[in-house]
C-alpha distance (Angstrom), angle and dihedral (degrees) to the residues before:
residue distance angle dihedral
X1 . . .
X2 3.54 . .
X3 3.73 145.8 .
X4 4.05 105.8 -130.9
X5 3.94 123.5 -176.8
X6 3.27 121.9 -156.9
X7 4.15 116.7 -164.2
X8 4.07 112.7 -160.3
X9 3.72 122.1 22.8
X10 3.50 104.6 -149.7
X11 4.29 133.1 111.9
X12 4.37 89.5 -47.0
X13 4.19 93.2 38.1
X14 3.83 95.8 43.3
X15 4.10 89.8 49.1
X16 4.14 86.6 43.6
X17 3.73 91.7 49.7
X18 3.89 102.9 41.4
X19 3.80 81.9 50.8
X20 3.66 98.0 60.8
X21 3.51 97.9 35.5
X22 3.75 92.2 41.6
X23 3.97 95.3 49.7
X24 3.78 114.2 22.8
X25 4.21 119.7 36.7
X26 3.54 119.7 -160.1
X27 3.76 106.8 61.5
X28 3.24 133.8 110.1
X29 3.61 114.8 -124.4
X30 3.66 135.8 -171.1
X31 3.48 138.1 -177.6
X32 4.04 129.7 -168.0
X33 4.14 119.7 -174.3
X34 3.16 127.0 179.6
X35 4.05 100.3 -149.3
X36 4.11 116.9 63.2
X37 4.11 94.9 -114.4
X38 3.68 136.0 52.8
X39 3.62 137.0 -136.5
X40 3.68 102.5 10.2
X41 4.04 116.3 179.0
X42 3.82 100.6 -128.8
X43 3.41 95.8 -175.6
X44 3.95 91.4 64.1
X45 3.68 93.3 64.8
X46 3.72 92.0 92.7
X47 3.88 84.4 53.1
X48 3.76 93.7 53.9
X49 3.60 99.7 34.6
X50 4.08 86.3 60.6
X51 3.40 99.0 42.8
X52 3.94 98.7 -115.2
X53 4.18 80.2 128.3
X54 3.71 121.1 39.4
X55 3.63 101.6 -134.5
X56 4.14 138.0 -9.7
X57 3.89 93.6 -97.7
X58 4.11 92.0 104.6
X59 3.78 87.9 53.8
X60 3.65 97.8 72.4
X61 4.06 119.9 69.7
X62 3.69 92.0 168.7
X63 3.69 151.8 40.6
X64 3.92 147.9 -172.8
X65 3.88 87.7 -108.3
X66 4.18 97.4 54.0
X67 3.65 89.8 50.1
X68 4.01 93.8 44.4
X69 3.78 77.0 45.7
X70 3.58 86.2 62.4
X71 3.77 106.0 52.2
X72 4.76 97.1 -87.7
X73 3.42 123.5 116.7
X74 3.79 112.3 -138.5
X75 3.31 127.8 -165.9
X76 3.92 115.8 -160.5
X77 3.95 131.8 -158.4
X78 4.00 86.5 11.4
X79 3.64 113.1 116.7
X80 3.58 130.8 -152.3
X81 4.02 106.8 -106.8
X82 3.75 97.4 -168.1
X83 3.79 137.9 -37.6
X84 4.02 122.2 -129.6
X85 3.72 98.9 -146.9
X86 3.62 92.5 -166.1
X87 3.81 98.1 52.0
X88 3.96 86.2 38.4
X89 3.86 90.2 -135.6
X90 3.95 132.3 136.3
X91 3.53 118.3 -143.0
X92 3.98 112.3 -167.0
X93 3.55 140.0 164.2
X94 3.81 128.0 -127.3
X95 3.98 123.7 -139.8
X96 4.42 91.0 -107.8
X97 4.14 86.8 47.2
X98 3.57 95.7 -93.1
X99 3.94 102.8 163.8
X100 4.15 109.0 -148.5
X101 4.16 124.7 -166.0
X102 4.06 103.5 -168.4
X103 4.03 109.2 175.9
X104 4.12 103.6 -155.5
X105 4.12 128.1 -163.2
X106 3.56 85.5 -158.3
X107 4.22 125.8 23.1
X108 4.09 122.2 -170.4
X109 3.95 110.3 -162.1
X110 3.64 108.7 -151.8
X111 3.54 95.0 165.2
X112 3.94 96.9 146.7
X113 3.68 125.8 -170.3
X114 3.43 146.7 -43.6
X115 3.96 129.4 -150.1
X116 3.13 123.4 -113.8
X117 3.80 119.2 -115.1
X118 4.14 114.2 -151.2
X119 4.51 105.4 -123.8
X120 4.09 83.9 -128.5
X121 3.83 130.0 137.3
X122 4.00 114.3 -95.7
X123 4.16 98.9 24.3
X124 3.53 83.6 130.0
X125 3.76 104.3 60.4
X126 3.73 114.5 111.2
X127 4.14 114.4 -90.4
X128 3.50 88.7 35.1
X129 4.09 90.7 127.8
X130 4.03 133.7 -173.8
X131 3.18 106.9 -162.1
X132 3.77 114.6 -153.8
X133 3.73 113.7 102.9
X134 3.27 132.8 51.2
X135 3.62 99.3 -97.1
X136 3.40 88.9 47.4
X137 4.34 93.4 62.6
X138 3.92 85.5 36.5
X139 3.81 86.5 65.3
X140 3.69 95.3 39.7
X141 3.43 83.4 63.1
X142 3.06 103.1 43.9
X143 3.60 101.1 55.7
X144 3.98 91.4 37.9
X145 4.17 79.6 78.2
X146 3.76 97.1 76.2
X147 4.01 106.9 82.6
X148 3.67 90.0 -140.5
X149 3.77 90.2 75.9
X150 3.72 97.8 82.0
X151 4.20 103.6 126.5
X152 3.81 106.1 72.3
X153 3.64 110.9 -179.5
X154 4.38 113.1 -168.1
X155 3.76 110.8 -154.3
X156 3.40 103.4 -155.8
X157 3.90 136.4 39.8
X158 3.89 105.5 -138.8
X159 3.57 139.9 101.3
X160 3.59 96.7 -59.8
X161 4.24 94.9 33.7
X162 3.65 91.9 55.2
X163 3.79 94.6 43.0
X164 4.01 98.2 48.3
X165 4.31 84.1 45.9
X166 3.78 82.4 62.2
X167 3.47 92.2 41.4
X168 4.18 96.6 49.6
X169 4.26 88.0 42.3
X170 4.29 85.6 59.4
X171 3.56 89.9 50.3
X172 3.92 85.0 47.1
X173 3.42 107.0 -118.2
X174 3.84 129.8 144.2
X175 3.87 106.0 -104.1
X176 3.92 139.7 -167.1
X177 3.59 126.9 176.7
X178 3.79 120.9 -155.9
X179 3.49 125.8 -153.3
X180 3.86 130.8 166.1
X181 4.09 79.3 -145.9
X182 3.85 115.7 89.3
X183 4.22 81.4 -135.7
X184 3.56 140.1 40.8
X185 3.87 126.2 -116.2
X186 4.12 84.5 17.2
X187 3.47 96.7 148.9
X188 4.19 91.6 61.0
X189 3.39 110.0 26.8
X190 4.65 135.1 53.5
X191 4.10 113.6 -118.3
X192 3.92 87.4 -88.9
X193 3.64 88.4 68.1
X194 3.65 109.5 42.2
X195 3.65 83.2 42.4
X196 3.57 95.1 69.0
X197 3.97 94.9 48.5
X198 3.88 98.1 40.6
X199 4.24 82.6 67.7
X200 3.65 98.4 34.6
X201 4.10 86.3 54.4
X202 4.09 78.3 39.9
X203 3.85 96.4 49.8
X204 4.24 88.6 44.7
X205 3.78 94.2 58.4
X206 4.18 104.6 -99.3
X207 3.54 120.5 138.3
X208 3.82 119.1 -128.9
X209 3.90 118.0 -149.4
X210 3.69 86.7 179.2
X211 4.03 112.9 166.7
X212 3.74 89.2 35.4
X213 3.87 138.0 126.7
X214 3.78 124.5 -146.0
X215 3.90 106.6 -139.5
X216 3.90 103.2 165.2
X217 3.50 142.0 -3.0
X218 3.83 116.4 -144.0
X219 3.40 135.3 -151.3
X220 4.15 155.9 129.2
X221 3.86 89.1 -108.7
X222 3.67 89.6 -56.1
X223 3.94 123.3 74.8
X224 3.34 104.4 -104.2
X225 3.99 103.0 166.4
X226 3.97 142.9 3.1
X227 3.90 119.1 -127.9
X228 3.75 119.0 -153.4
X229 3.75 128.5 177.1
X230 3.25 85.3 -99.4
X231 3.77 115.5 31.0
X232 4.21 148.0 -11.3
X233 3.45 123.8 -110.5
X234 4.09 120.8 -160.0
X235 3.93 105.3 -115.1
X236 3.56 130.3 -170.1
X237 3.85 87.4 172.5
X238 4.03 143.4 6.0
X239 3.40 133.3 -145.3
X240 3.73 113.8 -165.8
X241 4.19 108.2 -151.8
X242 3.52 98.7 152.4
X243 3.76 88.7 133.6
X244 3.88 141.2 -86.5
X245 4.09 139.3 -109.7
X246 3.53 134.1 -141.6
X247 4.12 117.4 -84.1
X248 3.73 95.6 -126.5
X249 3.46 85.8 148.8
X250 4.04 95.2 120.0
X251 4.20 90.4 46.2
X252 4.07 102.7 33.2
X253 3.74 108.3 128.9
X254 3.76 89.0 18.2
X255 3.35 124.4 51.1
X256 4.11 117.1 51.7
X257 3.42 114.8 -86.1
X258 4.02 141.4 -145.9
X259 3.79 124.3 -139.2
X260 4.13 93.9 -89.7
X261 3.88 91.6 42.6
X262 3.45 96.2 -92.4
X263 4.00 121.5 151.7
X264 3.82 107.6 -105.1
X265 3.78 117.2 -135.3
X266 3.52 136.9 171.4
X267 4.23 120.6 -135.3
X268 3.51 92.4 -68.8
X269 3.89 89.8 60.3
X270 3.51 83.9 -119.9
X271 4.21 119.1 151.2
X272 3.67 124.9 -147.0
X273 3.77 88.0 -89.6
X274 3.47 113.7 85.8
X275 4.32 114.5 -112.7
X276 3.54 86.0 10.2
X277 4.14 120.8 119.7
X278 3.64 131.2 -165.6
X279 3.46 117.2 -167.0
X280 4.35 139.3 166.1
X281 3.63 117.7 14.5
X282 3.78 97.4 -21.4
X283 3.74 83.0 71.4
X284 3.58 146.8 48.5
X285 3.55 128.3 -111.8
X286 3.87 139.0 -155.2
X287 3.64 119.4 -92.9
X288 3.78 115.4 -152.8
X289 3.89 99.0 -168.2
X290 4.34 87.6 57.7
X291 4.22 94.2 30.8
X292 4.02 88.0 -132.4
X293 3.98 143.7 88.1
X294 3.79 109.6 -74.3
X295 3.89 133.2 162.4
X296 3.48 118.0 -115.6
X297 3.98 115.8 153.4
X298 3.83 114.9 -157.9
X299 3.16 125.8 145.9
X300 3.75 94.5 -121.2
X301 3.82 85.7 56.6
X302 3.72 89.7 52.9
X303 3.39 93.4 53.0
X304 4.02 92.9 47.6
X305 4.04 93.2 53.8
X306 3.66 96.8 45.4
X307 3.96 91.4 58.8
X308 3.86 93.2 37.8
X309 4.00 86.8 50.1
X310 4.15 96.3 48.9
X311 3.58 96.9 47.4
X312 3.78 90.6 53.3
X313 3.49 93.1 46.7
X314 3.78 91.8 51.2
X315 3.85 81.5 56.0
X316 3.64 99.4 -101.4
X317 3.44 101.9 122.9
X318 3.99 121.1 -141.9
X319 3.41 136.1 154.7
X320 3.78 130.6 -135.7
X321 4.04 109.9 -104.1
X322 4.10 84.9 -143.1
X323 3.68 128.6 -115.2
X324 3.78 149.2 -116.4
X325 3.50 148.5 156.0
X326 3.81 120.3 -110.4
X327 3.95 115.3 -163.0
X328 3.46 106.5 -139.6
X329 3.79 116.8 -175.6
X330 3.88 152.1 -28.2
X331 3.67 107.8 -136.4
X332 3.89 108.9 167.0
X333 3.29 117.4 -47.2
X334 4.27 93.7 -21.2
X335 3.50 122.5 98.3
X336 3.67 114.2 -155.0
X337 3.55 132.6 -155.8
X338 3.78 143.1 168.3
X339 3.64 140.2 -156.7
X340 3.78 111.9 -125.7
């Protein structure tokens, strides 16, 4: 039997871990995160943040105790310091200093992503917010509690900037989003598309600096307004959603990379080390409708790599059946779409 490490315990590394433990007994199976909860639903922040759920208990399907329960051993808040691929051993760090040396036979990275944070005067004032993690929507919330907060200004017109906008106009504050797009959710969907959610964020009272540049943020140590290149906006906070990258952090320089940093695997979700797996948005995937590697990070995709990598490193080998994302429709004011 053998010894498999898994690194990040979030959507891919819960679906990777359930699958071993679920399917093949016998190995040992370990598990270090870096955050002190596991298998948050990111994309149900939006949902909490505006109320439409009444707390972040549904956004959780797993924890450190089910898999213990299960025969892993998971180490939380202890990241990985570095990885000798040669030596095949893990060396990590635990929250009270604890220093750990794990050798592996077979390692899974699921290292996801980070966000990207803009190189622009004032990102450090307070309620300037990412919102990715947990913590990160906790304190959202948090904060969204005093009254004075009422100017909430979304940098950043994706899937996560258009879905917090929605989330900030429930709660009833006065919203802009910034992009230096003339669109939102351009990088995913044709001018049809973006059309039809440009006016529905129109027709539900969020202003659209579209075609605009943040260059500063000012402020007495708390944001107090956006610049542009073209304008200022009032802000009483700022979300920055301008996107995110791979964490490759642990295989830059070593393992194979894609264009965005991304670890490159074939359909066994296998790097260009050998015994070594990448999987969710550390990774690429295949993309059916191009017939090559591509990165597209979805949960659902996530989900799909981190079972296709376990089996195959319990030595049942399987390939991925490839991915993509179909748009479906534009019915009203909803656009629909639907991983493939």
């Amino acid at each position: 039997m053998s010894k498999i490490i898994v690194i990040g315990a979030n959507h891919a590394g819960t679906a990777a871990l359930n699958t071993i433990l679920d399917n093949y007994k016998g190995h040992e199976v370990i598990a270090f995160d870096a955050n002190n909860n596991i298998s948050f639903l990111g994309c149900g922040m939006a949902l909490w943040i505006g109320k439409q759920i009444s707390g972040p208990e549904g956004l959780f399907y797993s924890t450190k105790e089910k898999l213990e329960e299960k025969g892993a051993r998971i180490y939380m808040e202890t990241p990985v310091d570095s990885i000798d691929y040669d030596r095949k051993c893990v060396y990590a760090t635990g929250k009270d200093g604890t220093k750990y040396e794990e050798t592996y036979d077979k390692l899974i990275l699921a290292t996801g992503s980070v966000p990207i944070i803009p190189n622009v005067e004032g990102k450090d004032l307070d309620n300037v917010q990412m919102v990715k993690l947990y913590q990160n929507a906790q304190d959202v919330i948090e904060k969204l509690k005093d009254d004075t907060i009422q100017n909430v200004v979304v940098v950043g017109a994706g899937y996560i900037g258009v879905e917090l906008a929605e989330a900030f106009k429930r709660c009833g504050k006065s919203v802009t989003v910034i992009d230096c797009v003339d669109t939102c959710l351009a990088g995913y969907y044709d001018p049809e598309f973006t059309d039809g959610m440009k006016k529905n964020l129109e027709k539900n009272g969020v202003h659209l600096a579209f075609g605009e540049t943040v260059q500063k943020l000012l402020g007495n140590k708390k944001v107090e307004m956006v610049i542009t290149d073209k304008s200022s906006y009032k802000a009483d906070m700022v979300i920055l959603a301008i996107g995110f990258r791979p964490n490759n952090k642990l295989g830059e320089g070593k393992i194979d990379t894609f264009r965005n940093g991304a670890f490159i695997v074939d359909k066994h979700q296998q790097t260009s080390i050998p015994d070594v797996y990448a999987i969710g948005d550390c990774a690429t995937v295949y993309d059916n409708s191009i017939n090559d590697f591509n990165y597209i990070a979805l949960a659902s995709n996530a989900v799909r790599s981190g079972i296709v990598a376990a089996h195959n490193c319990c030595g049942n080998p399987i390939e991925s059946a490839g991915y993509k994302v179909q748009t479906v429709s534009v019915s009203g004011d909803i656009i629909c779409y639907q991983p493939g």
